[in-house]
N, C-alpha and C positions, 0 to 999 in steps of 0.2 A: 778579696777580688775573686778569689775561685769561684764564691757562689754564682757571680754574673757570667762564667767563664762555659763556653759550647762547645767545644773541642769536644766533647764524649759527644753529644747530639748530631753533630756535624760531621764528626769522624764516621758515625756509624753508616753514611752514605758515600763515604771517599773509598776509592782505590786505596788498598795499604799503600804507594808508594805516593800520595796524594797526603797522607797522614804524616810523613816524614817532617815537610815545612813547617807544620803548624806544632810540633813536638818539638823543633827546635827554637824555635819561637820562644814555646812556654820557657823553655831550658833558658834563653836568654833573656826573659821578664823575671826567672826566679819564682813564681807564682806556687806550686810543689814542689817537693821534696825531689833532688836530684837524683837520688837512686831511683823511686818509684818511676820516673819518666826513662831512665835506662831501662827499667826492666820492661817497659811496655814497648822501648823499641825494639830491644831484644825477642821480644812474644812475633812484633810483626815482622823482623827479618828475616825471623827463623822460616816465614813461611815463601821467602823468596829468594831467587840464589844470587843475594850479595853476602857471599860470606867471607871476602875480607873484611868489609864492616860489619859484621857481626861476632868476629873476629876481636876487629877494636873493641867492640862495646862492651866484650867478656871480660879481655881486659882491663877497663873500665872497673868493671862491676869488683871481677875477683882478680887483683893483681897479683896474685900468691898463687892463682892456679894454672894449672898447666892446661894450655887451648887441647881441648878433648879430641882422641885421633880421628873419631867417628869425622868429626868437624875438617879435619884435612883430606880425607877420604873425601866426601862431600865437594870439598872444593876439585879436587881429579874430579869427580864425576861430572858436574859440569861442562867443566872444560872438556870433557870427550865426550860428552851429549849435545853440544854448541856445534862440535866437529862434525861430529856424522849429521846435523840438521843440515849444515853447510853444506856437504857433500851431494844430500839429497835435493837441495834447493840451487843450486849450482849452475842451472839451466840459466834461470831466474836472475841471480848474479850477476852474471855475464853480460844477460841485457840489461843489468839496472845500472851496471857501471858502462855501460855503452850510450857515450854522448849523442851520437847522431841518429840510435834508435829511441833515444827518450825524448827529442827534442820530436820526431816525428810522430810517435805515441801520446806523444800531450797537443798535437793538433788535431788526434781522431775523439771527436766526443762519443760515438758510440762505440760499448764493449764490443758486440757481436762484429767491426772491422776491422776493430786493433786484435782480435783472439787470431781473426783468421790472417791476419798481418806476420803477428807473432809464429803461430803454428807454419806457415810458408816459409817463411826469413828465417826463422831461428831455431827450430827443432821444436819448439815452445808447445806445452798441453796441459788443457784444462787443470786436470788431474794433481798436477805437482803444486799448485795454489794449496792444498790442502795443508803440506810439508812447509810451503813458504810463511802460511800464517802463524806455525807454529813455530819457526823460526826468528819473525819480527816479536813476538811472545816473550820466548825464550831471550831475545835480549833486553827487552823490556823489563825482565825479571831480572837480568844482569843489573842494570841500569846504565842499560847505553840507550838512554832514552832519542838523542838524535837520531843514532842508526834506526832505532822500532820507527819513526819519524819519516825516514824515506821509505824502506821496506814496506810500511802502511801506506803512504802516499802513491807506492805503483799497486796495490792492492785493489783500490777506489778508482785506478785508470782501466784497472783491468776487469774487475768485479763489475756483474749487473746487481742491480738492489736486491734483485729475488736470489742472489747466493744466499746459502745458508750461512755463512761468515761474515755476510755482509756487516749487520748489528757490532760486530763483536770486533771487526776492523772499526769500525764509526766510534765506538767507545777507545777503540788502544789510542788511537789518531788524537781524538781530542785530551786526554791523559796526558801522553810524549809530548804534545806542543805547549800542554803549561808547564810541565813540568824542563823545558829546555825557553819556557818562559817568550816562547814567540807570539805576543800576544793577537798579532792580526790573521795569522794562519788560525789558530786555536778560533775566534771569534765567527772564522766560515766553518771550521767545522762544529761549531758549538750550533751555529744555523742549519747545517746538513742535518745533523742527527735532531736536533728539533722539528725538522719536515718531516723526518721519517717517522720518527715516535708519532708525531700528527697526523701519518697516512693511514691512520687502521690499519698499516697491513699484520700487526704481531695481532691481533684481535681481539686477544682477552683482555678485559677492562681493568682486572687486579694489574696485570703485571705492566700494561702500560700506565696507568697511575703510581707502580714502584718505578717505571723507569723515568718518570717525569719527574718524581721525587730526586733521584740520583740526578738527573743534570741540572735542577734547580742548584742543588748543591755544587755542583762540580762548575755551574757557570759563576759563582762565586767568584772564585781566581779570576776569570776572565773581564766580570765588571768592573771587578774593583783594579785594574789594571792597565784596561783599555780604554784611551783618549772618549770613544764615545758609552762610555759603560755608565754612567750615571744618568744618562735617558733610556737605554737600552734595558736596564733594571728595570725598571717604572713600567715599560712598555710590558715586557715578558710576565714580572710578577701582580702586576694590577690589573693591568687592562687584557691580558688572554687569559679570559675565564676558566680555562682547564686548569692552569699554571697556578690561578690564584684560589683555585679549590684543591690544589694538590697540596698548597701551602696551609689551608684551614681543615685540612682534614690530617694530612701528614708530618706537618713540619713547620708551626706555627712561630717557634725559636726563629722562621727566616725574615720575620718582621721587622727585625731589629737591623736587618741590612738593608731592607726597603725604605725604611724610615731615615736613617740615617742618610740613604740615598736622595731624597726630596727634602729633607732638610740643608741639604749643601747644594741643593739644586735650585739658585735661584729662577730661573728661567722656565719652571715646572710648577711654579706653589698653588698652581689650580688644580694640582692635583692630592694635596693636603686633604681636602672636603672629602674626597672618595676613600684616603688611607685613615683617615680617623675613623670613619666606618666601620670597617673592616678590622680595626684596632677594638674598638668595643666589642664588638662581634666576639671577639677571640680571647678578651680580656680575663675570661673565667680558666682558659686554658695556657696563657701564656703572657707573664708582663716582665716587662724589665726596665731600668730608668729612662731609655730613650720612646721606650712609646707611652712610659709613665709622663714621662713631661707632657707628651701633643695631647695628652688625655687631662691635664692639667691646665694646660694651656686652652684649647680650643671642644672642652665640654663642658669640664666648670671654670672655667676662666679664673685659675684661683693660681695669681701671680707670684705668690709666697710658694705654692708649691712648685711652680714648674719652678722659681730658682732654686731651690733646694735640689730638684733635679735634674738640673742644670749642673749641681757640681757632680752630682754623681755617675750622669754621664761622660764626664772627660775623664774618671778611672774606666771607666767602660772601654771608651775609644782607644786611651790609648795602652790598653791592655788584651785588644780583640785584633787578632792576625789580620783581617781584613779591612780593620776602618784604621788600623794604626797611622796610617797618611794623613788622615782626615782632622786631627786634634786642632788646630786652629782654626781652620775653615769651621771647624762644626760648631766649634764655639761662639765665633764670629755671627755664621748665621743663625743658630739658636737667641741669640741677644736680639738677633734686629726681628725674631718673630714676636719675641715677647713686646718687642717695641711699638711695633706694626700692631699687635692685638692692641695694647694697652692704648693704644692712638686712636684708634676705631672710635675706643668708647669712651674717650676723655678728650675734651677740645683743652681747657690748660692743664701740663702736666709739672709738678716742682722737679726740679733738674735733681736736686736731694735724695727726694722718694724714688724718682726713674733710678738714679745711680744704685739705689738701694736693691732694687727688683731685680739690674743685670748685676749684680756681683763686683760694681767699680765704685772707683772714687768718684766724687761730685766732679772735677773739674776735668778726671779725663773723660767721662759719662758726658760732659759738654764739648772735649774736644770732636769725641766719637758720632756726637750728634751734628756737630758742626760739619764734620766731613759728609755725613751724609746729605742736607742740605746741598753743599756742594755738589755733591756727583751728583743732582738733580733729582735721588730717590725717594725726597721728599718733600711735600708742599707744607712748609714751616718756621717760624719765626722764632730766636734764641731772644727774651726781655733779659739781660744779663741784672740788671739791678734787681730785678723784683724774684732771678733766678727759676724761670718759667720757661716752658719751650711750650709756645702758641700755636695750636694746629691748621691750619686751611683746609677750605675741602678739597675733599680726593677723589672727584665723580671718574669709574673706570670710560672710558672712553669706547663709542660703541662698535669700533675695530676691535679692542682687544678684547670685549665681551665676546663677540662674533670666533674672533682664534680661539677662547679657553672652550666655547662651547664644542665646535668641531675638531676641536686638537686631537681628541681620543674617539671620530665619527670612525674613519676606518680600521681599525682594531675591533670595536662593536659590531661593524657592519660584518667582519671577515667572520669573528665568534656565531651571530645573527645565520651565516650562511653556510655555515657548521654544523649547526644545529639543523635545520631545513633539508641540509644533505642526508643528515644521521635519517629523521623522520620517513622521510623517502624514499631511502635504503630501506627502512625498518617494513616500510608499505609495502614496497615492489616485492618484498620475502616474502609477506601475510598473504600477497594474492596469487603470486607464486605458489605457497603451500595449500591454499583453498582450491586450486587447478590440480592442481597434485592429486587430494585426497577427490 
């Protein structure tokens, strides 16, 4: 299983305290050797100050040795550097534990009313936000992920975009709420800091293409979590052209969560046609059994292989931190794609050979198809004597043609007017500088 296994590729884009979940994951599939994953979490704690758990995990490693004093020193320091942040951010404190000026500060949507609110009312100045960030930091590193959670949340009421800490609150914020696992806070600010990355305002092209990279990754947690995240994938990684070129240039391994995503997404499969594309495209730099099958499936239509990896993606599944939910559902819907191909191009099909293509026995390959029937997902006939399922035709209906073509118009359009803006920009500068010289 190690070889199918991302955690090094994926990791290399997470927050260390992002890396924890999916370390203990592995530790709980058995997948490595247990020391070697102690040691790697010991590498990353060391660089954060939870050093009660790092603490344990010495423990762990070397029961025979005595926790090194350096390592208790370390833990005072801390806790007298938490002290004196406290002291300095104290202002700050006071109004964030003060009910009736926070309830009144979350009605001002502009910074520049609530600063001069604050600075009138409360002693309150710019200046000490400086101290305050690095104290929501500071316990983020602790891992009082809740606390960094509010302390960041009056940051963002207080903060204009053009602070220089702005970026760098947008990343603690959406960090702390997956990792205190609030999925529908994490989800808005997973959308904030995606506007912002999309405003040009950081400018350089490298580093907003690495920061696109890191929240491809980091909104991970968030799809695979959240009630609407299996459309919201699809949307962000296919259809915004930035996103899905940051993935084929950057991070091609993220194919296997987008795939995985419209394969259990019944209500999306018009969007299969655009992700096999994109799957061949990439195929020289990145394959694994789950987009090995749709390449199986839906290029060369070669039924034997997508069942063959068909079995190999449910080690996949259910040994990858983020589809681990998905092993039945994915199963389920993988069978009825091969069924739906296999129908297309065959009017009678033997209930025998179909059973054989999904991975079942003949007679529940006919329960399975019976139910389908039923739920009305399919136009067809079971000959039980002759052991044949009789196809009808399936003409799509010219409303649902009309949906699959415009489902994905405004995401194109927005991309389309993106582009247009850049162009424009890029003009207004050229004859700007030809008036210049």
């Amino acid at each position: 299983m190690a070889k199918y296994d991302l955690t090094t590729l994926v990791g290399q884009n997470l927050d260390r305290h992002l890396v924890f979940p999916l370390l203990e994951f592995l530790t709980a599939k058995e997948i490595y050797d247990e020391n070697e994953l102690l040691l790697v979490k010991l590498e990353i704690l060391s660089k954060t100050n939870m050093i009660d758990y790092v603490i344990d995990i010495r423990k762990q490693l070397y029961p025979d040795i005595e926790v090194p004093a350096e390592l208790k020193a370390r833990r005072a320091n801390v806790l007298q550097e938490l002290s004196l942040l406290q002291n300095n951010s104290s202002v700050v404190l006071q109004i964030l534990h003060n009910e009736d000026t926070m309830k009144k500060m979350e009605g001002m949507r502009d910074s520049k009313t609530l600063n001069n609110f604050l600075t009138q009312e409360h002693n309150f100045k710019v200046e000490i936000m400086d101290d305050f960030v690095k104290l929501a930091k500071y316990r983020y590193e602790c891992g009082n992920y809740s606390v960094s959670t509010s302390y960041l949340y009056f940051c963002l009421l207080v903060m204009p975009p053009t602070d220089k800490n702005y970026l760098k609150v947008l990343w603690g914020k959406l960090a702390s709420e997956i990792l205190v696992q609030n999925w529908e806070t994490a989800l808005d600010d997973l959308n904030k800091l995606r506007e912002y990355i999309d405003s040009n305002v950081i400018g350089n092209s490298l580093e907003i293409l690495q920061q696109r990279t890191w929240l491809i990754h980091w909104s991970l947690f968030v799809f695979f979590n959240h009630q609407k995240g299996r459309d919201l994938i699809i949307e962000m990684f296919l259809y915004r052209p930035h996103y899905l070129n940051a993935i084929q240039t950057m991070c091609p391994h993220i194919l296997r969560y987008l795939a995985a995503s419209i394969i259990v997404n019944r209500l999306r499969r018009n969007t299969l046609k655009d992700l096999v594309k994109v799957i061949q495209q990439e195929s020289y730099t990145y394959r694994d059994p789950i987009t090995e099958f749709l390449e199986h499936l839906y290029v060369n239509f070669d039924f034997d292989g997508a069942r063959q990896k068909l079995q190999e993606c449910q080690t996949v599944v259910c040994n990858d931190f983020f589809l681990i939910g998905l092993p039945v559902e994915f199963v389920e819907n993988a069978r009825l794609l091969i069924f739906e191909t296999f129908c297309r191009i065959h009017q009678c099909i033997s209930i025998e050979m179909l059973a054989e293509k999904l991975n079942m026995k003949a007679e529940i390959a006919e329960c399975w198809i019976v139910n389908l029937i039923r739920n009305a997902r399919l136009d067809a006939k079971i000959d039980s004597k002759l052991g044949h399922v009789v196809m009808g035709a399936q003409p799509a209906s010219p409303y649902q043609q009309l949906i699959e073509k415009i489902e994905t118009l405004s995401v194109r359009s927005e991309a389309l007017e993106n582009v247009i803006e850049r162009k424009l920009k890029a003009k207004n500068q050229d004859t700007v500088s030809i008036m210049w010289h």
